[in-house]
N, C-alpha and C positions, 0 to 999 in steps of 0.2 A: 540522452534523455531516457527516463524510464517511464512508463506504465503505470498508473497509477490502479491496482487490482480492482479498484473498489468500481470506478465512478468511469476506468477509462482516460481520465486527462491526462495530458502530459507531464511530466517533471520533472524537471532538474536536480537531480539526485548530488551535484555536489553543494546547490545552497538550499535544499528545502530540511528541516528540520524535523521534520516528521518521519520518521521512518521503523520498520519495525522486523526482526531477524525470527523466521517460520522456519523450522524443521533444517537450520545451515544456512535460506537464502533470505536477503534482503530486501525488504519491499518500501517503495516510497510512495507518499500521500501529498494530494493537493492541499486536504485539508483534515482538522482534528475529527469531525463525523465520519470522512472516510476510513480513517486511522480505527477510529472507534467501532466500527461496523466490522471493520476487517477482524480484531483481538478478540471480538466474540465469537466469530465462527468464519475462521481463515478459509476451512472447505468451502462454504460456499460462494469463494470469489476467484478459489483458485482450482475448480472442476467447469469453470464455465466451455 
């Protein structure tokens, strides 16, 4: 399971369809707003 950067939730990263590749790594999303919050400003979910 992965981390969902945004929001916290859990994921299943091999059937969740959301997902999005930052600087090499791969990030997975519960859902499309988290997805979406993340592409605009990746730093701020992944300096927490």
């Amino acid at each position: 399971m992965a981390i969902d950067p945004v929001c916290g939730m859990k994921v299943d990263e091999k059937t969740t369809k959301l997902s999005h590749v930052h600087k090499g790594s791969t990030y997975y999303f519960c859902s499309q707003r988290c997805l979406d919050l993340f592409r605009k400003d990746p730093t701020r979910y992944l300096t927490k």
